[in-house]
C-alpha positions in Angstrom: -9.4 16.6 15.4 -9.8 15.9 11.6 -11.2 18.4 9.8 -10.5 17.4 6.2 -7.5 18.3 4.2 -6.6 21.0 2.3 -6.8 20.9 -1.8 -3.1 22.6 -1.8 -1.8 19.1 0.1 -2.0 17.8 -3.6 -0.4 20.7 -4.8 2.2 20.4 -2.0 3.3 16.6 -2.5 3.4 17.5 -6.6 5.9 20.1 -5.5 8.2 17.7 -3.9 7.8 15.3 -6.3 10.0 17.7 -8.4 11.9 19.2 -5.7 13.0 16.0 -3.9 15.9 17.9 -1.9 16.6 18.4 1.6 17.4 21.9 1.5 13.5 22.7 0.1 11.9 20.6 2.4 13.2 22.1 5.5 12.5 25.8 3.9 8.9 24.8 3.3 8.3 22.3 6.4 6.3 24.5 7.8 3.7 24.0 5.1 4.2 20.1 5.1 3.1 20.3 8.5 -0.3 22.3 8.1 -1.1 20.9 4.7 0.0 16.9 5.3 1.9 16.1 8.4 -0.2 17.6 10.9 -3.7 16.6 9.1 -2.5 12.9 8.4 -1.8 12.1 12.4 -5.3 13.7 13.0 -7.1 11.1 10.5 -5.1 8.4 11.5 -6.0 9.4 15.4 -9.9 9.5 14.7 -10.4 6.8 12.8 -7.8 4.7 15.7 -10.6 5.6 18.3 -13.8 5.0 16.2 -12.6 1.5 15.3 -11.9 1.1 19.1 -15.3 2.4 19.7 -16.6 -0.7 17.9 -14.3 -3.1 18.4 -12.6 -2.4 22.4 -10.9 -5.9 22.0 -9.2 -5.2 18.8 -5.9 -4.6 20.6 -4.8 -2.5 18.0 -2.0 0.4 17.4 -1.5 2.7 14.9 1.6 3.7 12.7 2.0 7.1 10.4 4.7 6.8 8.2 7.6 9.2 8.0 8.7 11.7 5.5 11.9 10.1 5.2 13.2 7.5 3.3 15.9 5.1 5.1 18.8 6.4 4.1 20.1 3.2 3.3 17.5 2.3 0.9 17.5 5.4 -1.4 18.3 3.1 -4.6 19.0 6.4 -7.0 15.9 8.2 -5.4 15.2 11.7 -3.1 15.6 11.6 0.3 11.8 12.1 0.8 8.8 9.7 0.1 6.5 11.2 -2.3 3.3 9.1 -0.5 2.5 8.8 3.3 0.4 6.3 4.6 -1.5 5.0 8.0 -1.7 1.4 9.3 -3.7 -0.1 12.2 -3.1 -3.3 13.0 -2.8 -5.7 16.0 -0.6 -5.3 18.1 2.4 -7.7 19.3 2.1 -9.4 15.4 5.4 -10.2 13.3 6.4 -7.8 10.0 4.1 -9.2 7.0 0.9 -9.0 9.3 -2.6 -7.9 8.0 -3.4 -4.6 8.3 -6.0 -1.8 7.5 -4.2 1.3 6.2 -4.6 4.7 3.8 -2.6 5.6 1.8 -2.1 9.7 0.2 -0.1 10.1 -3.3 -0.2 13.6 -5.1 -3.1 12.6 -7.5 -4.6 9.9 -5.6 -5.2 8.3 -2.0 -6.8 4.6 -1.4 -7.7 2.3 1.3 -8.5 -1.3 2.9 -6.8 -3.6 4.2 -4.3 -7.0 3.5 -0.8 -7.5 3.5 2.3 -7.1 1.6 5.4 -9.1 0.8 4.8 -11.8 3.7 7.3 -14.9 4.1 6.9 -17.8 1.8 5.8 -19.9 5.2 2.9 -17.2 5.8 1.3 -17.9 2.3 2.0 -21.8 2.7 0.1 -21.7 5.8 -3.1 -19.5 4.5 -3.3 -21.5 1.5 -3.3 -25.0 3.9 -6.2 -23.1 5.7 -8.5 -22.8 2.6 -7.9 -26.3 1.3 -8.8 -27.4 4.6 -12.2 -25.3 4.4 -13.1 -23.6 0.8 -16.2 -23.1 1.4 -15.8 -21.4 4.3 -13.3 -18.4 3.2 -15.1 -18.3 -0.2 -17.8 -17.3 2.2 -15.5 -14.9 3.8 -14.2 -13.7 0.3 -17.4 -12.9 -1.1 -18.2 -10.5 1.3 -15.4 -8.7 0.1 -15.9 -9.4 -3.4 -19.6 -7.8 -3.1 -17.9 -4.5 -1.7 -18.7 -2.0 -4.6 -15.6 0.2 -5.6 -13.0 -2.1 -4.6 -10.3 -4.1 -6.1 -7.9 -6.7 -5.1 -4.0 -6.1 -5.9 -0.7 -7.9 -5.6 0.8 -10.4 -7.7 -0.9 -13.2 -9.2 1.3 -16.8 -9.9 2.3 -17.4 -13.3 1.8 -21.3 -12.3 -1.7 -21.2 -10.3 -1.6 -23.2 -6.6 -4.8 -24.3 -7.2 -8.6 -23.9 -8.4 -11.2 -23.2 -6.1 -13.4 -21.3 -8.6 -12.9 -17.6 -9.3 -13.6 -15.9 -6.1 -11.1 -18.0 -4.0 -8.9 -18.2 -6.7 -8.4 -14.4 -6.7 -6.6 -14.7 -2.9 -5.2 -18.2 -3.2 -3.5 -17.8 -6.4 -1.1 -14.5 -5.4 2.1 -14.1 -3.6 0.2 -11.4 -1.1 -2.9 -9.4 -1.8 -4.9 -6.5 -0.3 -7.8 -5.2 -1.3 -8.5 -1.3 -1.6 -10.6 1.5 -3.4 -9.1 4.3 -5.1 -10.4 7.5 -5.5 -8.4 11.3 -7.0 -7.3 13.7 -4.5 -10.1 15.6 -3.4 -14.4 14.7 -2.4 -14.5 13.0 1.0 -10.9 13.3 1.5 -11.3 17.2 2.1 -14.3 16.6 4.6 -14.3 16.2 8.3 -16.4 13.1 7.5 -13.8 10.8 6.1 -12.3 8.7 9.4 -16.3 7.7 9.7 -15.8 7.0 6.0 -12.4 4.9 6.8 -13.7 3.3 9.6 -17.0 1.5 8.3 -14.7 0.5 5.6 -12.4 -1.3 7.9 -15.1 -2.6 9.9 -17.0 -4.6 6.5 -13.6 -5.9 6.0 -12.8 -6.8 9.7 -14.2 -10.6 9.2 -11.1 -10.9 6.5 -8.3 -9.3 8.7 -9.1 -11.9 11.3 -9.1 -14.4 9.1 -6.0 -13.5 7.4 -4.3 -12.6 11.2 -5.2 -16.5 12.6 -4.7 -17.9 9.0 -0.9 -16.7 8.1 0.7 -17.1 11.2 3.5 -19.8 11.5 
C-alpha cells in the first residue's frame, strides 16, 4: 500500500541525472527500489483499484514504466530515464490511445490525462467528430477548462484547422494534447493521500477520455 514517498526520491533521481551510468545504478539499486521503484508500483496499484471502485466497467490496465531506456533509442543519452511514469488506460486499444497517467521528474511530477503523438488518421477523425457536433464537445471541453490548476499541452498548428471559438479551438487546433497539473516534488506527493488525490482527478476528466477513446479511433 501507498504510503507517500520519500523527500530523498527527489534527491535520488537528481543523483542519476548526473550519474547516468550502469555501473552506479546497479551499486545503488537498492535505494532506487525503496525510494522510487517500489513506491511508484504501489501508487500506480491504489489508484488502479480506486478508479475500478468507481468505474467496474472501465476495463482498464495499468502500465509502470521501466528504468531503462531501449537500448536502441539512446540518441547520445544514459542508459537510464531520468522520469518514470504510470498510465491506465483501456484495455485492448491501439498505441496513441487516451490515457490517464502521472508522471515523477527530479523537481517535479504532474498528472491527467490525453494522448501523445497519435497517427495523422486519429486527429482527422476527432476533428470530423467536433465539426459534426461543436457544441457538444465544447460542452465536454469546458468541464475541463473550468478545472482549476490545470493546463493543456502539445503542439498547436502553425496554420489553424479551424475556429470554433477559444475553448474548442485549444483541442482542435493541435497535433495531440493532454491536459495536466504540475506541482514541485514534495506536498501531497509525500502523503498516503495522493492515489485518492489521483483518482478524483481522473474521474472529473473521465467524460473527455471517453470521448477522446470513441472519437480518435479509425
Amino acid at each position: 500500500m501507498f504510503q507517500g514517498f520519500q523527500q530523498q526520491a527527489g534527491d535520488f533521481f537528481w543523483e542519476l541525472c548526473f550519474h547516468n551510468e550502469r555501473e552506479w545504478f546497479h551499486a545503488h539499486k537498492q535505494q532506487f527500489d525503496e525510494l522510487i521503484g517500489t513506491p511508484m508500483k504501489e501508487l500506480a496499484n491504489d489508484t488502479y483499484e480506486l478508479l475500478l471502485r468507481r468505474f467496474p466497467l472501465l476495463e482498464a490496465e495499468v502500465h509502470v514504466s521501466r528504468i531503462w531506456r531501449d537500448a536502441r533509442r539512446l540518441y547520445g543519452r544514459g542508459p537510464l530515464k531520468e522520469n518514470l511514469w504510470f498510465s491506465i488506460e483501456k484495455r485492448d486499444t491501439p498505441d496513441y490511445a487516451a490515457s490517464f497517467f502521472f508522471e515523477l521528474e527530479p523537481a517535479v511530477y504532474s498528472y491527467g490525462m490525453g494522448f501523445w503523438c497519435p497517427k495523422t488518421e486519429q486527429m482527422e477523425v476527432f476533428r470530423k467528430s467536433v465539426d459534426a457536433n461543436p457544441a457538444g464537445f465544447e460542452r465536454l471541453a469546458s468541464e475541463v477548462a473550468g478545472m482549476k490548476g490545470f493546463q493543456l499541452g502539445g503542439p498547436v498548428y502553425k496554420r489553424p484547422k479551424g475556429d470554433y471559438g477559444e475553448i474548442v479551438n485549444a483541442w482542435y487546433n493541435r497535433k495531440w494534447t493532454n491536459v495536466y497539473h504540475e506541482e514541485n516534488f514534495g506536498g501531497a506527493l509525500l502523503t498516503p493521500e495522493f492515489p485518492s488525490i489521483l483518482c478524483d482527478t481522473y474521474t472529473k476528466l473521465m467524460p473527455m477520455y471517453e470521448y477522446l477513446l470513441t472519437h480518435t479511433r479509425t
